[in-house]
C-alpha positions in Angstrom: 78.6 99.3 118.3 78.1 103.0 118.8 80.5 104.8 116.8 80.4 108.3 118.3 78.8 109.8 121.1 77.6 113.4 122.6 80.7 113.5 124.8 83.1 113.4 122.2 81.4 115.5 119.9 80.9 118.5 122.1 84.6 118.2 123.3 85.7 118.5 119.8 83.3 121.1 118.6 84.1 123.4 122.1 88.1 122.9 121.3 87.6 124.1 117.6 85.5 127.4 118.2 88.0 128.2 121.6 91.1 127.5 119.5 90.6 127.6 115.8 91.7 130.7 114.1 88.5 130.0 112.1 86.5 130.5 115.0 83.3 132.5 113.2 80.1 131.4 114.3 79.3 130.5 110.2 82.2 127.8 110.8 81.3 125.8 113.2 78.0 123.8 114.2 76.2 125.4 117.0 77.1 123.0 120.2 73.4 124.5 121.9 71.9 122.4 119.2 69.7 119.6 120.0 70.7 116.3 118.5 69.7 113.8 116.3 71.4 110.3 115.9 71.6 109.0 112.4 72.6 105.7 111.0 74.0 104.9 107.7 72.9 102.5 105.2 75.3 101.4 102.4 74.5 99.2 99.6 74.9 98.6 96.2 73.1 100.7 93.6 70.8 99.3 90.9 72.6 99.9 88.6 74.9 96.9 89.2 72.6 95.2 91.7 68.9 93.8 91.4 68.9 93.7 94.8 67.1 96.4 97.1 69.5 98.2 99.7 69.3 96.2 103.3 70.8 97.3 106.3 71.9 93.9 107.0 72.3 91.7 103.8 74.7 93.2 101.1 78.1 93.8 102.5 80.9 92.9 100.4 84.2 92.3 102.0 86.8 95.2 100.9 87.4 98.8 102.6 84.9 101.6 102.7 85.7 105.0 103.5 83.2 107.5 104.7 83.2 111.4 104.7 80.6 113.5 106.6 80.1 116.8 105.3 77.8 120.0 107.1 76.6 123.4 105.1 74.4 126.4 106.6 75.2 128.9 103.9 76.5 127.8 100.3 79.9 125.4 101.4 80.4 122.1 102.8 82.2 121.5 105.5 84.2 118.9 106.9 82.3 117.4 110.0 83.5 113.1 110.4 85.4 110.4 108.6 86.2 107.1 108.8 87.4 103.9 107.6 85.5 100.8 107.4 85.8 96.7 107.2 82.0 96.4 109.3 79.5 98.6 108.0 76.7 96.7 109.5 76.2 99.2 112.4 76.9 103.0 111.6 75.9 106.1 113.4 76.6 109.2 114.1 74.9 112.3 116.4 74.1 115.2 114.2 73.2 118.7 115.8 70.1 119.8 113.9 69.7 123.1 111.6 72.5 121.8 109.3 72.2 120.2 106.2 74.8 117.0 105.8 76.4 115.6 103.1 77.7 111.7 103.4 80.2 110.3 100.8 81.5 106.8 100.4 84.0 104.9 98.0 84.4 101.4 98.1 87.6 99.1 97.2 86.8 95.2 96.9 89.1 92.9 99.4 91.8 91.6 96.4 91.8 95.1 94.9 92.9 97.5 98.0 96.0 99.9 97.5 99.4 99.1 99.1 99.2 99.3 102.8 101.9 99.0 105.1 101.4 97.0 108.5 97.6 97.9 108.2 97.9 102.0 107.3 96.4 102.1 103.7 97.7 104.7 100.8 95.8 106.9 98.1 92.9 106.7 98.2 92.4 106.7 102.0 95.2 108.6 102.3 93.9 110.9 105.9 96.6 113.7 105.4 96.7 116.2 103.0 100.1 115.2 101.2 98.9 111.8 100.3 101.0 109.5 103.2 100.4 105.7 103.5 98.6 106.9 106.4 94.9 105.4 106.7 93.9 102.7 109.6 90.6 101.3 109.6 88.3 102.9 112.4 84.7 101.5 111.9 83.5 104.4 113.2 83.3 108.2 112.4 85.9 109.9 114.0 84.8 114.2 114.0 87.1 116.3 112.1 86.0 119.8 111.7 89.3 121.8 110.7 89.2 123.1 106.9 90.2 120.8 103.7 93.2 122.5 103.4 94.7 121.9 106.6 92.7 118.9 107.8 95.2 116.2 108.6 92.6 113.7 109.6 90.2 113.1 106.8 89.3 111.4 103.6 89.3 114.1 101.1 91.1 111.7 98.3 88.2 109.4 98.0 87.1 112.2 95.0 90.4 111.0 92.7 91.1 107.7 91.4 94.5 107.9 92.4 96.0 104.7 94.3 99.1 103.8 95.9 100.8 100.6 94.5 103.8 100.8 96.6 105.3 103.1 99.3 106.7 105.8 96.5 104.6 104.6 93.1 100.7 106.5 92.2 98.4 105.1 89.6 96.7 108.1 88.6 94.0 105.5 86.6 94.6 102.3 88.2 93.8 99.2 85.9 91.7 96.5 87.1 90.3 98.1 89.8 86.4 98.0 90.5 86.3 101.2 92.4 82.2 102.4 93.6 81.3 105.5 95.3 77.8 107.1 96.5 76.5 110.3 98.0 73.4 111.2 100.3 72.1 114.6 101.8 70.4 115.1 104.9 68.8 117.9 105.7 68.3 118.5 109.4 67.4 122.3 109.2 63.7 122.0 110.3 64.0 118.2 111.7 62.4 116.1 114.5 64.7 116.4 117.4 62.8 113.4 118.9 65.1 110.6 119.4 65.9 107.1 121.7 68.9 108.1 123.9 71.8 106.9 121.3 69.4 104.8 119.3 69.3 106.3 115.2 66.1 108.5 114.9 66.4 108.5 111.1 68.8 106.6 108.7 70.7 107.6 105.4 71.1 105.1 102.5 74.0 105.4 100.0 73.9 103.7 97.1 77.0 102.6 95.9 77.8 103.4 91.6 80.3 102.0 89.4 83.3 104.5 89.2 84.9 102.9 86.6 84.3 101.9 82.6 85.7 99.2 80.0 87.8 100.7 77.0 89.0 99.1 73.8 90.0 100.0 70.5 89.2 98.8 66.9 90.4 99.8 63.5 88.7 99.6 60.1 90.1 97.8 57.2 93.4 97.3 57.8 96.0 94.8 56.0 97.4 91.5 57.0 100.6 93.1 59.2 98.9 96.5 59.5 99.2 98.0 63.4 97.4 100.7 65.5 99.5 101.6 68.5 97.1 103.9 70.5 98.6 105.6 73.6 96.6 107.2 76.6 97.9 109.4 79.7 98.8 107.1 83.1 98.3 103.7 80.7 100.4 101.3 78.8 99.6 101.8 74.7 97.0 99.4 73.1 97.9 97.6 70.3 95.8 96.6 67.3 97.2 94.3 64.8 95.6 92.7 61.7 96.0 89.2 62.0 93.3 87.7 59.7 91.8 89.0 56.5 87.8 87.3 57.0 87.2 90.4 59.0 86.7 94.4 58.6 87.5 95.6 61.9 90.6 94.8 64.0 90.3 95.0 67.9 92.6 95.6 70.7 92.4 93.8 74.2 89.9 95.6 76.7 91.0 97.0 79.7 89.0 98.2 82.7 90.1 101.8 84.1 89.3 103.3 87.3 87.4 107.2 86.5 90.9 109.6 87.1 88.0 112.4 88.9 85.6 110.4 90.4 83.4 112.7 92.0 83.2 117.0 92.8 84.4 117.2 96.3 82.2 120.0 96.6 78.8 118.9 95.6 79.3 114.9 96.3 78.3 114.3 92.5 80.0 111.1 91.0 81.4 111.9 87.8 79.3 110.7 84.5 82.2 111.1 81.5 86.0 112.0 81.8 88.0 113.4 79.0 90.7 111.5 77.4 94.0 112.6 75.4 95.3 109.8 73.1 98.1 109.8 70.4 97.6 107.0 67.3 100.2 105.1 65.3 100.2 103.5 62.2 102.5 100.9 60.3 101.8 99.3 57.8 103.1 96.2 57.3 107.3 95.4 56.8 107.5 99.3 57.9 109.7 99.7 61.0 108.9 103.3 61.7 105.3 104.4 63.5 103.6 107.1 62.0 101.8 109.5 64.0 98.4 109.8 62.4 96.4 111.6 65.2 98.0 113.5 67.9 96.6 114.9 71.5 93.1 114.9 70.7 90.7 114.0 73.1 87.8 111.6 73.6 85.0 111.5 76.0 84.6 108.6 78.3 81.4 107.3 79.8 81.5 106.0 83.3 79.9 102.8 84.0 80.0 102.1 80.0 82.0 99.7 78.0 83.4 102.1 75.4 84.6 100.9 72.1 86.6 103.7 69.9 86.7 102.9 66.4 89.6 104.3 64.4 88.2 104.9 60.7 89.7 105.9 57.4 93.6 105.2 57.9 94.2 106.1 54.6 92.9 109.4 54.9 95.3 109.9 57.8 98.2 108.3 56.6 98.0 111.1 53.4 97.5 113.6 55.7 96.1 114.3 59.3 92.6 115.2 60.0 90.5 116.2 63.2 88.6 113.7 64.9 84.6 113.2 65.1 82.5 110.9 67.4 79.1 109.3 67.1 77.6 106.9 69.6 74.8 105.8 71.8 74.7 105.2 75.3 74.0 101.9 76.8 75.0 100.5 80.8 78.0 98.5 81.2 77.0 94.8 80.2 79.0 92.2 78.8 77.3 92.6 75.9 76.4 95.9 75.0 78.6 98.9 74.5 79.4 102.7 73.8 80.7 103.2 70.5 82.2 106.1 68.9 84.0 106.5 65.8 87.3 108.7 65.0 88.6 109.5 61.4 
């Protein structure tokens, strides 16, 4: 299926430069270019797949959404966008002496936002004030006006932001295994030579993990001792003491989508996020919390399973102290971990 063709694109590009207020020739693509037809290859990334990126074997069922960026001088641009189910066959004709950008995120069948009678919310949200508002296209649709009055593109894919209902955001959804990718193209001194609407050269995108585990564990705490440990846009994790055999004390372990997933400017995924959390104590046949650490931030790796240890409760029961971190990083695996101490 061919998902765009020369037609439509000159019609589109002629309308912008004849009616857009931003009609300077440094905004739009040149329609006297000659053009090149591109297809798109999007797989999984080694780092959570063995597997080498195919065209035709990998595709897992969920939504993908797909940006298309241009830049001459030092900006990207908004050039196409669509929403995908099939992304077995997709292409796209490019006018050359541009460089191109393509973005994708990825949400897994069982873990998609709230839709309503097939429009999808955050973060496929097409319109700048984040409507339930997204169909699936399976194709690139052009869509050349500005980011900040574009009213038919992608641009939330670059947040982890999600609707859950019609009027309720999840600025760092739970549970949710969300991937995004990025690819250049540079088509400034290309090979015009192509096979009528046939791709002449193909993109691959390889999909990353856009989320990381986290857990928390405290040091040497009393039968009936509790650590309450509350983040920003999550419910608090609780640690409780509940057998005295062991030194360290663990809450559950919770998977977070990253809050910034990626710089809509460059296309880079994001590697760490920063975190502001708040940590209680009570001992044991207290009623009260006691706030032993307050606003301080830790650093979170993306695709990591990150285990904050909460050290000398003493020390901060007497009397507050800052906050210091050591740890190694290792890839997310069920059995290895980022670790970083606090006390």
């Amino acid at each position: 299926m061919k998902i765009a063709d020369t037609h439509s694109l000159f019609i589109a590009l002629i309308w912008m430069i004849l009616f857009s207020s931003c009609s300077d020739e440094n905004n739009t693509p040149d329609i006297n270019g000659k053009e090149i037809w591109i297809g798109l290859q999007i797989g999984p990334s080694l780092e959570y797949d063995s597997q080498p990126l195919s065209r035709a074997t990998v595709q897992e069922a969920g939504i993908y959404a797909v940006n298309v960026f241009w830049k001459k001088g030092s900006t990207f641009q908004p050039y196409a966008t669509g929403l995908f189910e099939d992304i077995s066959d997709i292409s796209i004709g490019l006018i050359e002496g541009y460089i191109y950008r393509f973005d994708c995120t990825f949400l897994k069948k069982n873990e998609l936002p709230y839709n309503n009678n097939g429009y999808f919310g955050l973060p496929f949200s097409i319109t700048t004030d984040k409507r339930v508002d997204a169909a699936v296209t399976n194709k690139l649709v052009i869509s050349i006006n500005p980011l900040n009055e574009n009213q038919n593109f992608h641009q939330h894919i670059y947040k982890g932001a999600m609707h859950l209902e019609t009027n309720e955001i999840s600025e760092r959804p739970t549970d949710t295994h969300r991937f995004y990718g990025s690819a250049t193209l540079d088509l400034i001194n290309a090979d015009p030579v192509t096979e009528g609407n046939r791709p002449a050269k193909f993109v691959s995108i390889e999909l990353k993990r856009a989320y990381y585990t986290l857990r928390f564990a405290a040091e040497n705490l009393s039968i009936g001792d509790s650590i309450k440990v509350e983040t920003s846009n999550a419910k608090a994790f609780l640690i409780e003491c509940t057998d005295a055999t062991t030194s360290l004390s663990m809450s559950e372990e919770r998977l977070f989508s990253l809050q910034n997933v990626a710089n809509i400017g460059n296309g880079n995924i994001n590697a760490t996020e920063n975190l502001p959390i708040n940590v209680y104590y009570r001992p044991k046949n207290a009623e009260e919390w006691t706030s032993i650490i307050s606003n301080q931030s830790i650093t979170i790796q993306r695709n990591k399973k990150n285990l904050i240890k909460i050290i000398n409760i003493d020390k901060h029961y007497d009397a507050n102290t800052s906050i210091s971190f050591e740890g190694d990083n290792t890839d997310l695996d069920p059995t290895e971990e980022e670790h970083q101490n606090i006390g």
